[in-house]
C-alpha positions as CSV (number, residue, x, y, z in Angstrom):
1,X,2.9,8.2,8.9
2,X,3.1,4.9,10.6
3,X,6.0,3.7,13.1
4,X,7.2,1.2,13.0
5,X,8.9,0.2,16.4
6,X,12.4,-1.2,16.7
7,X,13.3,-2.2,20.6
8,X,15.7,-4.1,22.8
9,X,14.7,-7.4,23.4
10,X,16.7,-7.0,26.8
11,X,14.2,-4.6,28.3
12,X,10.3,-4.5,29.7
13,X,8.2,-3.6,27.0
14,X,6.3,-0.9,27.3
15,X,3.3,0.9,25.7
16,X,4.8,3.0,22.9
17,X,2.9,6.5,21.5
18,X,0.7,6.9,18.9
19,X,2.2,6.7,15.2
20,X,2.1,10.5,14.1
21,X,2.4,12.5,17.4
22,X,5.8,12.5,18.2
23,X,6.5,16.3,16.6
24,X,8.4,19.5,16.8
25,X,5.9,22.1,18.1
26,X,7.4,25.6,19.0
27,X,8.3,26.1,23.0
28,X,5.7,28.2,24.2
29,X,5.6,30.8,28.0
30,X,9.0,31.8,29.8
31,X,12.6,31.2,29.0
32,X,14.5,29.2,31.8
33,X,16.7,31.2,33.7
34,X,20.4,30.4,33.7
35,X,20.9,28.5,37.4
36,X,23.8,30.3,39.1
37,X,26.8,28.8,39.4
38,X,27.7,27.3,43.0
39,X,24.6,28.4,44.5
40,X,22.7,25.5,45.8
41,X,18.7,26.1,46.5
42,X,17.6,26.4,50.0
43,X,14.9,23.8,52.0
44,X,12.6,26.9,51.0
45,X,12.9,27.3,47.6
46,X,13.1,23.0,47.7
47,X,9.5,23.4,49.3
48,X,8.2,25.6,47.0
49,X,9.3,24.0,43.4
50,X,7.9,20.9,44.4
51,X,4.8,22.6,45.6
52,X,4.7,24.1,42.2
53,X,5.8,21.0,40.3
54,X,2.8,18.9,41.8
55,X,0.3,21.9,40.7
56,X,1.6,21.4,37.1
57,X,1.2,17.6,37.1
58,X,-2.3,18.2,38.6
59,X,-3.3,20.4,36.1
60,X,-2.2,18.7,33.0
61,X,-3.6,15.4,35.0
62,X,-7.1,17.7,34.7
63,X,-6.1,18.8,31.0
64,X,-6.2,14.9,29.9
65,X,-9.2,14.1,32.1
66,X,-10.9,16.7,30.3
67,X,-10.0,16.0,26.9
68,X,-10.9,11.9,27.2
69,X,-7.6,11.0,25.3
70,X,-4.0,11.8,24.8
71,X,-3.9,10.7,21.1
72,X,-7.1,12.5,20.1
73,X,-5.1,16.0,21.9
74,X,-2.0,15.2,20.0
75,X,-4.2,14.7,16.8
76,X,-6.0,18.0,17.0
77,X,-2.5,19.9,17.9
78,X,-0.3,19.1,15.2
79,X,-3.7,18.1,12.4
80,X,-3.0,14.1,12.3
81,X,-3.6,11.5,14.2
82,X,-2.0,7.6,13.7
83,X,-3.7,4.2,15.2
84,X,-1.5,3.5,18.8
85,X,0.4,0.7,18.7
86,X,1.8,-1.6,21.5
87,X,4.9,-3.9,21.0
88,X,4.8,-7.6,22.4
89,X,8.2,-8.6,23.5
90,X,9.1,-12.2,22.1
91,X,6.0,-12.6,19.7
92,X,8.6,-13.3,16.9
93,X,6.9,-10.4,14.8
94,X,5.0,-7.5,15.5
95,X,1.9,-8.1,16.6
96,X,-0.2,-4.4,16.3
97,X,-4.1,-3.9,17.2
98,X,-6.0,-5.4,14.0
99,X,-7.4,-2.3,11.9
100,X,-11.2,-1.2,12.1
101,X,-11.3,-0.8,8.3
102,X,-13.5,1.9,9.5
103,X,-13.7,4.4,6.5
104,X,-17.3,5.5,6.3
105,X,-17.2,8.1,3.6
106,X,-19.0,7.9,0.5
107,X,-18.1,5.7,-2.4
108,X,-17.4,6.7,-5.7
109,X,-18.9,4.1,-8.9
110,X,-16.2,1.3,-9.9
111,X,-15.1,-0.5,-12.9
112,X,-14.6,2.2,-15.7
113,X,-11.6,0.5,-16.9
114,X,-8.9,3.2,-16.0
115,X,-5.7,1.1,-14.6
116,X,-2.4,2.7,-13.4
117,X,0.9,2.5,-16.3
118,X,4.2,2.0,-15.1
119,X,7.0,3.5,-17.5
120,X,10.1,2.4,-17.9
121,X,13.2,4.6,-18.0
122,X,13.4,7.6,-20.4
123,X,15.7,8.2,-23.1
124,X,18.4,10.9,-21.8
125,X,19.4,11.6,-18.8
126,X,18.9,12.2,-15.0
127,X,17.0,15.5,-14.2
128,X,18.3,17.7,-11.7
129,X,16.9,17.7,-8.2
130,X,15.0,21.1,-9.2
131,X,13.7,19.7,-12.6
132,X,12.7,16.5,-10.7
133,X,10.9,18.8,-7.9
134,X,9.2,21.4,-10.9
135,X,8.1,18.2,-12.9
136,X,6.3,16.5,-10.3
137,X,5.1,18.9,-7.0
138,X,1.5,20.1,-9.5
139,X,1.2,16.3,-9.0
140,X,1.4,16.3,-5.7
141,X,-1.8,17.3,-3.0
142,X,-2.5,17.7,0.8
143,X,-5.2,15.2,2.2
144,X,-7.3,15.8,4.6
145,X,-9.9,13.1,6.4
146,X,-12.6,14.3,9.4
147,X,-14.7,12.3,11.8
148,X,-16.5,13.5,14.4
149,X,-13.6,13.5,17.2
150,X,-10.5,13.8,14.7
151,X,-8.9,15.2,11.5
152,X,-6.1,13.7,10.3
153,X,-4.0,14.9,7.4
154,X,-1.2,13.4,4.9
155,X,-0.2,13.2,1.3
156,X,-2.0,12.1,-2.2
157,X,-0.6,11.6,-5.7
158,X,-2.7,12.9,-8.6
159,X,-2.9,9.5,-10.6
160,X,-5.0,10.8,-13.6
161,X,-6.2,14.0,-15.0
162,X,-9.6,13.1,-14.4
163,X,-9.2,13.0,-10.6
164,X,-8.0,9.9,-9.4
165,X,-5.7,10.1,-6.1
166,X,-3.5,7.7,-4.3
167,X,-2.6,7.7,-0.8
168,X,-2.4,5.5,2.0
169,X,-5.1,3.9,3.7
170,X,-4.3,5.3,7.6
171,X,-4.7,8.6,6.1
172,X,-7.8,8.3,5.7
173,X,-8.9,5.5,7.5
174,X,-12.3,6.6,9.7
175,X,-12.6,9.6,7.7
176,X,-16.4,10.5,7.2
177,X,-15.6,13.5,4.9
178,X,-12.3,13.8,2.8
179,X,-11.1,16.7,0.8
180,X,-8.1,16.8,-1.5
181,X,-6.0,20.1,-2.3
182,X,-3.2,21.2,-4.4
183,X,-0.6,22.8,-3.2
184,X,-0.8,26.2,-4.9
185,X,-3.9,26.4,-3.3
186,X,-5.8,26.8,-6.7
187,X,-8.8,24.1,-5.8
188,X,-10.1,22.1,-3.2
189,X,-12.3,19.3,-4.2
190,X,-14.6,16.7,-1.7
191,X,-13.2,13.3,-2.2
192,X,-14.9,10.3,-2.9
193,X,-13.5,6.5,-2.0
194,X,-12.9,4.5,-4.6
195,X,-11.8,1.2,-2.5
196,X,-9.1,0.9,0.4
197,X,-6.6,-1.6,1.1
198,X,-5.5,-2.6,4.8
199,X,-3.0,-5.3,4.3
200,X,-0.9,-3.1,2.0
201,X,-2.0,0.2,3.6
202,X,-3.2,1.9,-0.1
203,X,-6.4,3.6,-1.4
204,X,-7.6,5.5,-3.9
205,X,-9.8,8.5,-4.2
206,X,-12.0,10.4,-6.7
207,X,-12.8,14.2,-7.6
208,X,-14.3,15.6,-9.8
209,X,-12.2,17.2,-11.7
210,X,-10.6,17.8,-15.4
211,X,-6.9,18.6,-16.3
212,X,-5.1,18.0,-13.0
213,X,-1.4,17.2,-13.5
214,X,-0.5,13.5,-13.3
215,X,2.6,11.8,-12.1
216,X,4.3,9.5,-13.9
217,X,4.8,6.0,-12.5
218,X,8.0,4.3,-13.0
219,X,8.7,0.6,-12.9
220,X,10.0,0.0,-9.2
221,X,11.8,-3.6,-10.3
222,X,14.2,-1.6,-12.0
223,X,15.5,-0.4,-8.6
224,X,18.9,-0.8,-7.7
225,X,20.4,-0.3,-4.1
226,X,22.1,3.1,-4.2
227,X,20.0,4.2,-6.9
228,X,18.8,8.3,-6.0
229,X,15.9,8.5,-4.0
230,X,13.9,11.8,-3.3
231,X,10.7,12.1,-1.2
232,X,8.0,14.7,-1.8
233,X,5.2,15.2,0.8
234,X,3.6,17.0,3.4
235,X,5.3,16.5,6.6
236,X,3.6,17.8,9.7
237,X,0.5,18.2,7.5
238,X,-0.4,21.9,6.6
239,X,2.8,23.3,8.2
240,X,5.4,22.1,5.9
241,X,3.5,21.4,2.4
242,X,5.6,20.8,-0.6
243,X,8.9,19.1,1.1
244,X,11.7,17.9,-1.0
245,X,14.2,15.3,0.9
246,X,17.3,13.2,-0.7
247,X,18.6,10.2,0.3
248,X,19.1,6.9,-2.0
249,X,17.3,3.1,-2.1
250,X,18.8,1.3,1.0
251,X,17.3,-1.5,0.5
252,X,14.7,-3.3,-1.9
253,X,11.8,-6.0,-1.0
254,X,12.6,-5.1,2.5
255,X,9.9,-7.6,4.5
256,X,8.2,-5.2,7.4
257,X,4.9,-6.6,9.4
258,X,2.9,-4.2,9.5
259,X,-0.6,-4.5,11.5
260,X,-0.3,-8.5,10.9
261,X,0.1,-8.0,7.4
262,X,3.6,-8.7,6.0
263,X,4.5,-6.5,3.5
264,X,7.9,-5.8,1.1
265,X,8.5,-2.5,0.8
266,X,11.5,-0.1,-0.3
267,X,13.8,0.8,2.1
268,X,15.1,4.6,1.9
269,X,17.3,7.4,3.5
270,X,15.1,10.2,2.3
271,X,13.4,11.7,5.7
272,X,10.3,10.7,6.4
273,X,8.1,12.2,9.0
274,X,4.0,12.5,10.2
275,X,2.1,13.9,7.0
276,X,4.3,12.1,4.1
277,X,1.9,9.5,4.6
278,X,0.7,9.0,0.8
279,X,3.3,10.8,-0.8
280,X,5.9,10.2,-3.8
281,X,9.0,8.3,-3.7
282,X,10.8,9.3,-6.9
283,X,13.7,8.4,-8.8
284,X,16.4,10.0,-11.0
285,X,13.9,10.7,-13.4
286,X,11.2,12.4,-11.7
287,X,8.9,8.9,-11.8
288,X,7.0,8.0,-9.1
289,X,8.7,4.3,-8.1
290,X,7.2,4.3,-4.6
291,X,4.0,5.7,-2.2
292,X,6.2,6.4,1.1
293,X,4.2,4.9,4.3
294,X,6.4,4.4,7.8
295,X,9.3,4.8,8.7
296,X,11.3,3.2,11.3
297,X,11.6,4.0,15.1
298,X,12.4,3.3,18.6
299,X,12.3,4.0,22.8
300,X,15.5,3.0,23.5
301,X,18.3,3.4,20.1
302,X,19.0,6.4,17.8
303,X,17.3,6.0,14.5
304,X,18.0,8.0,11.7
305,X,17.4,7.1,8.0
306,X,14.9,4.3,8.2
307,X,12.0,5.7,5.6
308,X,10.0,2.9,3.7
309,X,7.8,2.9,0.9
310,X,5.0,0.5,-1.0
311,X,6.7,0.1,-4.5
312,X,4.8,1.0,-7.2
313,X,5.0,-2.9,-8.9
314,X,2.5,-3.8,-5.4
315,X,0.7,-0.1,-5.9
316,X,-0.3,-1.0,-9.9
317,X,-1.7,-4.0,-8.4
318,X,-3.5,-3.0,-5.5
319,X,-4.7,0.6,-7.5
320,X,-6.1,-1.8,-10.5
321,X,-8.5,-4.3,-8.2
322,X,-9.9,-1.4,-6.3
323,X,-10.8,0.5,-9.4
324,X,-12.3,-2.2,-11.0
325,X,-14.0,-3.9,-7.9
326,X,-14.0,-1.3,-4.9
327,X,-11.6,-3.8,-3.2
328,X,-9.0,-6.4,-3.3
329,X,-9.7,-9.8,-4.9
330,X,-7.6,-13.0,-4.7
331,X,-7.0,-13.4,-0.6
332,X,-8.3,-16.2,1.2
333,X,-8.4,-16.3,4.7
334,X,-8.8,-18.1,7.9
335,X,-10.4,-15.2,10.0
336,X,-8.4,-15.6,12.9
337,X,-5.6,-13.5,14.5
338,X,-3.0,-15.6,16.2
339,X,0.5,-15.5,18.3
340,X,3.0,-18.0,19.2
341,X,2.8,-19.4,22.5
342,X,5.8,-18.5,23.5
343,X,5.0,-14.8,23.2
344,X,2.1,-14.9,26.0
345,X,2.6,-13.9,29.5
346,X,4.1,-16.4,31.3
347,X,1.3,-16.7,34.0
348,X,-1.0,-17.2,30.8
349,X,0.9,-19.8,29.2
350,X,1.7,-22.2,32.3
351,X,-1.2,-24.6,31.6
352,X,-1.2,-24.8,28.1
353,X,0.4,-26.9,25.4
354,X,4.0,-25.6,25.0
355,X,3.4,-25.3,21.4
356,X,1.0,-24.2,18.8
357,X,-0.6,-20.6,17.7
358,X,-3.2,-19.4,20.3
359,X,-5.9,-17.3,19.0
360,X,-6.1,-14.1,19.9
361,X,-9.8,-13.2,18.1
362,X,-12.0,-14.9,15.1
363,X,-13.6,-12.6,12.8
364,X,-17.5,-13.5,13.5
365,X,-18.1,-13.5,9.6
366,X,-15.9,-16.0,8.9
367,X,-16.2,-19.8,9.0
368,X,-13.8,-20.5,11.6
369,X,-16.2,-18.8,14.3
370,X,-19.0,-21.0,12.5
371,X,-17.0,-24.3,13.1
372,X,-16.9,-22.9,17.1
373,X,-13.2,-21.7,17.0
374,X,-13.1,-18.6,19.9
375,X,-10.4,-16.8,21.5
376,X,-8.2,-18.9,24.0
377,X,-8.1,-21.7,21.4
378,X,-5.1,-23.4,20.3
379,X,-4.0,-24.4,17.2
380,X,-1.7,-27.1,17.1
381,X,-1.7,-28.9,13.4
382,X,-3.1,-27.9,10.1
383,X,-3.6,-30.2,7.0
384,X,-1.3,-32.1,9.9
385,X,1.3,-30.3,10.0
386,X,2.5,-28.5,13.3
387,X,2.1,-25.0,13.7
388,X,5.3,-23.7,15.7
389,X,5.2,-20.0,13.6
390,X,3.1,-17.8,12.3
391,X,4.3,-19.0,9.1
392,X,3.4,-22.5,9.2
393,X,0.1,-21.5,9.5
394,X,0.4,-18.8,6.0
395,X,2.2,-21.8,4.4
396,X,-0.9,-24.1,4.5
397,X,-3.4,-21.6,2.6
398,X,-0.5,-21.6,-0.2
399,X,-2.3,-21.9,-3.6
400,X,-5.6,-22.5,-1.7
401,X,-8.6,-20.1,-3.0
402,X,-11.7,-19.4,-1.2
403,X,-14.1,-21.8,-0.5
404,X,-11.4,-24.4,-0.1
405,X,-10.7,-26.2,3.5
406,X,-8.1,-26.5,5.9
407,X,-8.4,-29.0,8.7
408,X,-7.2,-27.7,11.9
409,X,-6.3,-29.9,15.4
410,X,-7.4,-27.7,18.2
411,X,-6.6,-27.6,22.0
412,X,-9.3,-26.1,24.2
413,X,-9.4,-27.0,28.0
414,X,-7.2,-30.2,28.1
415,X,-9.0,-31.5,25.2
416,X,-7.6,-31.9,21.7
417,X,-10.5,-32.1,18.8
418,X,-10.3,-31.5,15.0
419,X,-12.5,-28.8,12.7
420,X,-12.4,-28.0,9.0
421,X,-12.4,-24.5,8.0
422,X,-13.6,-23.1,4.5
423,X,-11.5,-19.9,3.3
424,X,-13.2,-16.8,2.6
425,X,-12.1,-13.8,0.8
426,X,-10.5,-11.2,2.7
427,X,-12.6,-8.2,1.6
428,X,-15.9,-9.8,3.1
429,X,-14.2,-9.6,6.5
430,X,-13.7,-5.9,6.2
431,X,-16.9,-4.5,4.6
């Protein structure tokens, strides 16, 4: 389950955990003993806590040395593991490490003609909340992705009969093996990828397999704020398989960045938590109007509630392009990841050009690093137009397709000097 980090803009930012780590695990060893009242501890027994404090810290110190990483122990404790994120105070968005779109596990053919059907509402009424939960948990299955350091595990939705699943793409992002089981513990089956989505954090598996129970997709536009909301998942992976919470739509199109990407998503009370990742979002009538992906945290407030989830009007379109094509058509990029100037460190931006996007990194597939853009470049106009956001950028690629050109005004070492930049697709960047 991604986090996705709400701070104070009126403290020093610091690094935040890993998405996915932050869980209840049972208190292990001795009981505290109750400190007596009005007694006060002696120099001695001062001397010998610390003394016994400092071992502690040095063997967990050792612990960590051995085991190379924090996240990767976290991940093998509690069976899932989440990309770490840092937040950048004053970049005007998040700004999160770009994704390695590193899924190495085999690929399953593409293009058989099987798309996803959204339903409207049923004649009748509501279902009860245990109708709702007996109609769709067979549709429901545990994912589980392994590399060589990590397993990670989450939530899938059994889209068709035949074996086509649905979850989200940090579930199984890395993965070199998948496998997909239902919850009654019936069958397990070795997944295949079908195609994976960063930018809106979907994918979809195969198995092979005949007669599995499929959900049935509603039409998310027919949302309403305060409409019934129940999640169904897997949270904490293994542990807790099968979880029914309540809550209601909070919110609809809420806009989240996410990774760079930005991304309008359902907003819900219905608990999320690590391991839902990938799992149904239903409505009154048992329909699947949402795949539940983050939820919403942070260091310094208390928050409670804050669930989100990719409607499914985004997941029929997303699902349909990477059954037919293996990925997702139609996005033309630049190739560069960029941040205000105001959100650098101050002793980074003193000597340069007050405003305009620096460039953080250039994909080295794309044109941009053909034309000679590199990192510590500024962009200061495109098409002629100044670039004070992130969005005025986005705003001149508008109805541009790939293959067309932007012309960008650069500032590099005191020098201003002009490039065109063809588009490319998206997709190519991430094979």
């Amino acid at each position: 389950m991604y986090s996705y980090f709400y701070d104070r803009t009126d403290r020093t930012p610091t690094a935040l955990p890993p998405a996915g780590t932050r869980s209840y695990a049972p208190q292990t060893g001795r009981r505290a003993r109750r400190k007596r009242a009005g007694r006060r501890p002696g120099m001695g027994r001062a001397i010998r806590r610390l003394c016994g404090f400092l071992v502690v810290i040095g063997c967990v110190s050792a612990a960590f040395l051995w085991s190379g990483r924090l996240e990767e122990q976290f991940a093998l404790a509690f069976g899932f593991a989440g990309p770490s994120y840092w937040e950048a105070d004053g970049w005007g968005e998040l700004e999160l490490p770009v994704p390695s779109d590193s899924v190495t596990m085999e690929r399953a053919p593409t293009g058989d003609g099987t798309t996803l059907t959204l339903l409207g509402e049923p004649d009748g009424g509501a279902l009860t909340r245990q109708e709702i939960y007996t109609k769709c948990l067979p549709s429901i299955v545990s994912i589980q992705g392994d590399s060589a350091t990590v397993s990670s595990q989450g939530t899938g939705i059994v889209m068709t009969s035949d074996g086509y699943i649905i979850t989200n793409h940090h579930v199984i992002d890395g993965a070199v093996e998948v496998s997909v089981t239902l919850l009654d513990g019936s069958a397990s089956y070795k997944a295949r990828l079908v195609g994976s989505d960063t930018a809106t954090d979907l994918a979809v598996l195969k198995v092979e397999a005949q007669g599995l129970t499929a959900a049935e997709f509603g039409d998310s536009s027919l949302l309403q704020v305060g409409d019934l909301a129940l999640a169904v998942g897997n949270p904490l992976g293994e542990q807790l398989p099968g979880t029914m919470t309540d809550g209601i739509i909070s919110y609809i199109d809420r806009s989240v960045n996410v990774d760079g990407y930005d991304m309008q998503l359902i907003q819900t009370s219905a608990a999320l938590n690590s391991g839902n990742s990938g799992g149904a979002l239903l409505n009154e009538y048992g329909q699947v109007v949402g795949v539940t992906t983050l939820k919403m945290s942070s260091d310094w407030d208390t928050i409670e509630a804050l669930g989100f989830a990719i409607p499914t009007a985004t997941v029929k379109t997303i699902v349909d392009d990477l059954i037919a094509h293996g990925y997702v058509t139609g996005r033309p990029t630049i190739g560069v990841t960029v941040c205000t100037i105001s959100a650098l460190p101050k002793d980074e931006g003193d000597d340069k050009p007050i405003e305009g996007l620096y460039v953080l990194s250039v994909e080295e597939a794309s044109d941009a690093w053909k034309q000679g853009l590199r990192e510590g470049d500024i962009l200061l106009r495109a098409n002629g137009q100044m670039l004070l956001e992130i969005e005025d950028l986005n705003d001149q690629k508008t109805g541009l397709q790939a293959g067309d050109t932007i012309s960008l005004t650069v500032w590099r070492d005191g020098e201003t000097f002009e490039v065109d930049v063809a588009l490319v697709e998206q997709y190519l960047l991430e094979s």
